[in-house]
C-alpha positions as MATLAB code, in Angstrom:
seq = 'XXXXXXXXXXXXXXXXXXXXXXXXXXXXXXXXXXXXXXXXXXXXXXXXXXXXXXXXXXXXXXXXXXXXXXXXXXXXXXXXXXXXXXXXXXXXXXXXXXXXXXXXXXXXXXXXXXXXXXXXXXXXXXXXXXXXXXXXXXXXXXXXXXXXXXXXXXXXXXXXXXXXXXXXXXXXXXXXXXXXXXXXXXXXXXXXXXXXXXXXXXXXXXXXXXXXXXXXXXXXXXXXXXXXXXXXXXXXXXXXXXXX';
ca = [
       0.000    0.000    0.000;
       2.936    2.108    0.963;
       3.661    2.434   -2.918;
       0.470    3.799   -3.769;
       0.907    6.853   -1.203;
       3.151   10.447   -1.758;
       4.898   11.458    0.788;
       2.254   13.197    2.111;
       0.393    9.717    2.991;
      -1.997   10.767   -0.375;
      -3.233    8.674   -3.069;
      -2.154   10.222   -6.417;
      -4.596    7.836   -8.492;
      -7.806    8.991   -6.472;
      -6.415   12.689   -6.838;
      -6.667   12.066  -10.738;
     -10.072   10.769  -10.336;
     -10.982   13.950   -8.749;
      -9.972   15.890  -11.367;
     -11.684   14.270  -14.133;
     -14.926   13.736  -12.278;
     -14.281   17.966  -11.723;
     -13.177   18.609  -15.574;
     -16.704   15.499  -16.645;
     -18.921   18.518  -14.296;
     -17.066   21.707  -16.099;
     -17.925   19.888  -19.601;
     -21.333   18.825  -19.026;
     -22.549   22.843  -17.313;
     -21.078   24.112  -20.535;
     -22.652   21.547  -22.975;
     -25.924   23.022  -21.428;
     -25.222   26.498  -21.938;
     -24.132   26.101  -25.589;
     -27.667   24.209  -26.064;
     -29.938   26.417  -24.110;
     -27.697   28.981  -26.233;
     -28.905   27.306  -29.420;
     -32.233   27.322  -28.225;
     -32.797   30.716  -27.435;
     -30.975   32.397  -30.139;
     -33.526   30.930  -32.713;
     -36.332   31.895  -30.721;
     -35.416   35.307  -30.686;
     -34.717   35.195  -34.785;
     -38.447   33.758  -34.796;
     -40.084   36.462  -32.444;
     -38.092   39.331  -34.626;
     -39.683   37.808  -38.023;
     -42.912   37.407  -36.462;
     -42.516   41.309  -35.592;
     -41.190   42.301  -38.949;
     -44.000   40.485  -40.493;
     -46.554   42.154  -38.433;
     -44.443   45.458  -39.294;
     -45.034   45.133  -42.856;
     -48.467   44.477  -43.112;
     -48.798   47.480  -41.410;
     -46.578   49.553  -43.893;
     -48.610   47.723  -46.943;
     -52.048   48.918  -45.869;
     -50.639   52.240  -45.719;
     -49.428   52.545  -49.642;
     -52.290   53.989  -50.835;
     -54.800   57.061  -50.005;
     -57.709   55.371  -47.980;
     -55.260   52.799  -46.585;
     -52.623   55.328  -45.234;
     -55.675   57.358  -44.036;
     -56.938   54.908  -42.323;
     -53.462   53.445  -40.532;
     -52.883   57.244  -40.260;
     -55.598   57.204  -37.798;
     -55.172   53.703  -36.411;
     -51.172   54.536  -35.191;
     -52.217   58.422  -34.374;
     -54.976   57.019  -31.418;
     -53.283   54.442  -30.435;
     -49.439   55.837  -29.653;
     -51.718   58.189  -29.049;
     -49.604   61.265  -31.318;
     -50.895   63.775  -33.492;
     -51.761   63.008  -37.014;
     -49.910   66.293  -38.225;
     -46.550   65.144  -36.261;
     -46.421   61.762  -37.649;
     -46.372   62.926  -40.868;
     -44.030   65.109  -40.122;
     -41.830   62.481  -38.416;
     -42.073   60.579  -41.727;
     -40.864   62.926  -44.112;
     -38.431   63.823  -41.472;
     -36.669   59.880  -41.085;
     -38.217   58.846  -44.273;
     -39.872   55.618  -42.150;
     -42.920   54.164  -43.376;
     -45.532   53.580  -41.182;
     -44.118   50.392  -40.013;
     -41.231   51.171  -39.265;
     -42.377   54.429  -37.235;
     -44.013   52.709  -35.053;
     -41.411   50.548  -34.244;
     -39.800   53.942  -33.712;
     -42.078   55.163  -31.189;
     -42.473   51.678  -29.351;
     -38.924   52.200  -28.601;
     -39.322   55.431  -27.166;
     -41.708   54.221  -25.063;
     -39.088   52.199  -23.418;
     -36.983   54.825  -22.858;
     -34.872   55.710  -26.282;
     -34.849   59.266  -27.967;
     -36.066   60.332  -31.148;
     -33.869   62.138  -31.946;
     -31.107   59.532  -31.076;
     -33.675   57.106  -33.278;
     -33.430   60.112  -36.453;
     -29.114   60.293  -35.767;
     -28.835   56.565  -36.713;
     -30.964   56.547  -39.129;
     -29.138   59.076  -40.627;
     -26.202   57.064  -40.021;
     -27.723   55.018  -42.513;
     -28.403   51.752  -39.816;
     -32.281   50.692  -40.649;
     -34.703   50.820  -38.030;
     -34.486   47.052  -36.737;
     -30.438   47.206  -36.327;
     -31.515   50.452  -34.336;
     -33.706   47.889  -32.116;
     -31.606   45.278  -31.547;
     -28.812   47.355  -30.149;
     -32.013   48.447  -27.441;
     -32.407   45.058  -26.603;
     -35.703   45.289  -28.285;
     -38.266   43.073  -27.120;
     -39.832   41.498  -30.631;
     -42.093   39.083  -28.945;
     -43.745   42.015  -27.293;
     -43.593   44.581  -30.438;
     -44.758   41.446  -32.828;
     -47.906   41.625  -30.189;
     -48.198   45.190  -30.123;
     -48.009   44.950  -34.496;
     -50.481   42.673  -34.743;
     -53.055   44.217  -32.172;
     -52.662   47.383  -34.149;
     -53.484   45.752  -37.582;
     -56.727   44.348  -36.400;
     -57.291   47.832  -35.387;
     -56.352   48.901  -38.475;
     -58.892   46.683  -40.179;
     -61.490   47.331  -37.815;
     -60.967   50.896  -38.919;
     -61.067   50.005  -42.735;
     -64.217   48.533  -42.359;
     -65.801   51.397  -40.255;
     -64.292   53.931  -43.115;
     -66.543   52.124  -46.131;
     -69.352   52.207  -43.751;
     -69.244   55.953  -43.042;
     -66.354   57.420  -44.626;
     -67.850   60.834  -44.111;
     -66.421   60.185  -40.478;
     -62.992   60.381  -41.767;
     -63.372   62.782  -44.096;
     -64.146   65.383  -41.448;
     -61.440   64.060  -38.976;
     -58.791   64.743  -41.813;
     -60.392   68.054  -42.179;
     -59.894   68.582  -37.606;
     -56.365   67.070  -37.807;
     -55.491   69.356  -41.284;
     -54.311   65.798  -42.600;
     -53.731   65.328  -46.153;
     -52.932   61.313  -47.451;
     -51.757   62.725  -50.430;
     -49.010   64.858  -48.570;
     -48.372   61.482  -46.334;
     -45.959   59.753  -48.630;
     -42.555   59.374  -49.004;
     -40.437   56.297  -50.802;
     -39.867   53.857  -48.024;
     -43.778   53.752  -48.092;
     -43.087   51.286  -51.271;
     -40.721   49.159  -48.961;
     -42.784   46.278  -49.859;
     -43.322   43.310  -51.179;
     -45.174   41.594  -53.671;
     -46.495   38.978  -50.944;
     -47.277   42.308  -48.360;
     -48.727   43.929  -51.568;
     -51.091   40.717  -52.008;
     -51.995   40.432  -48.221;
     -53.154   43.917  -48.507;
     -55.324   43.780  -51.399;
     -56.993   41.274  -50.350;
     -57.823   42.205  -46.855;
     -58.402   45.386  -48.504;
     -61.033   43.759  -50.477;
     -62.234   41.739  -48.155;
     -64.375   44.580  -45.644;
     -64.974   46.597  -49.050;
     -66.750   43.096  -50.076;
     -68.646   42.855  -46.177;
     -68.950   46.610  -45.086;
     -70.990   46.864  -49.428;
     -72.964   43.607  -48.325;
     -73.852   44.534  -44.569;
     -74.990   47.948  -46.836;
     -77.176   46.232  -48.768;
     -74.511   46.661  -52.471;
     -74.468   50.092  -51.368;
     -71.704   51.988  -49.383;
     -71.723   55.796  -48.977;
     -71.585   57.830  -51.237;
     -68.087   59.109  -51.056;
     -66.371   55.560  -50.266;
     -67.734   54.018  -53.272;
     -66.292   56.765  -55.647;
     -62.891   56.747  -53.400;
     -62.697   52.791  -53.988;
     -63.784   52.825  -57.768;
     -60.958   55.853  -58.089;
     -58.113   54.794  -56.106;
     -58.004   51.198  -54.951;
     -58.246   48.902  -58.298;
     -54.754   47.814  -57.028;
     -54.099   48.654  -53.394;
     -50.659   49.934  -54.111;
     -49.739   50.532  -57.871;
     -52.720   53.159  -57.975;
     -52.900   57.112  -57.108;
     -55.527   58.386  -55.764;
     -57.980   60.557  -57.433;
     -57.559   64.098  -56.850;
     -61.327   64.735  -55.754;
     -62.686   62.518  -53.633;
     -59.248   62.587  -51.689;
     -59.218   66.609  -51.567;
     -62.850   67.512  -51.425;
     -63.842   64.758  -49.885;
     -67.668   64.038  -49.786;
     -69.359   66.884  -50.280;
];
């Protein structure tokens, strides 16, 4: 037995043991880190697509007249912000209406706007801008899609009395055809589809809960400026005039 022992009476084969059962422990804590890593770093790619998706059905509706009146309304009560100063905003930063409120979601957790309109002009897009705030997409792809239900809520409403928003662009001095700038065509041909066809879809409901007949001014503003819900301008008249 004596052979087995140091000099200080210790076994050196059980001190090796030790050290591999220790080095086995070190191993296996950072084989689960590097998989929860794996795990949660997809996740958070998922949440920021479901966000960006939300994002850009938002941005869609808004590419034409009634549809960007309509958001314009949608975002302006629910941030809540005045319709005059998001427009402004926009031509300021150039952000479509999806990205803007992105923008102002991460003000409300404490960035600047005029931090927000620095990097932009630093020419980093708005989601690089939200990742380095430790954005929370799982919470802005909720916030997205609660405001584009509003947003069609508010679509149907407008071709059952239009006149409603005619007169509230006429309080807030907003004009749709003033609220445009190019990232508003940030879009694609799958965003462009989505919107026509929701688009078309409480035009269809909102004519037949009319009985084939909407008001007056909504069914001249759809004939006029929604064939296509973005490759279209709208008509000068109904937009400017509105119903008289």
């Amino acid at each position: 037995m004596r052979c087995c022992l140091d000099i200080r009476g210790h076994n050196p084969e059980s001190r090796v043991v030790g050290l591999e059962v220790l080095i086995m422990k070190q191993l296996s804590r950072l084989s689960i880190a590097l998989l929860a890593l794996t795990i949660v770093v997809p996740a958070f790619g998922d949440d920021q697509q479901k966000a960006e998706k939300q994002l850009h059905k938002i941005t869609a509706m808004a590419t034409d007249a009634i549809g960007r009146r309509v958001v314009s309304i949608t975002v302006a009560d629910t941030l809540p912000a005045k319709r005059f100063d998001l427009v402004m905003e926009r031509k300021t930063m150039n952000l479509n209406y999806g990205d803007l409120f992105l923008a102002h979601i991460l003000v409300k957790n404490g960035a600047k706007m005029d931090d927000i309109a620095a990097q932009l002009k630093a020419k980093k897009n708005i989601a690089e801008i939200a990742n380095e705030q430790h954005a929370d997409w799982k919470e802005i792809a909720a916030d997205a899609k609660k405001l584009n239900s509003k947003v069609e809520d508010n679509l149907y409403k407008h071709f059952i009395r239009g006149k409603a928003d005619f007169d509230r662009d006429h309080e807030d001095k907003y004009d749709p055809t003033f609220d445009g700038i190019s990232s508003d065509n940030d879009v694609s041909k799958d965003d462009i589809a989505d919107a026509e066809h929701t688009y078309q879809t409480w035009h269809d409901r909102a004519e037949k809960n009319q009985g084939g007949t909407l008001d007056t001014s909504d069914e001249r503003a759809a004939r006029g400026m929604r064939g296509d819900p973005i490759g279209k301008q709208p008509s000068s008249d109904s937009i400017k005039s509105g119903p008289q």
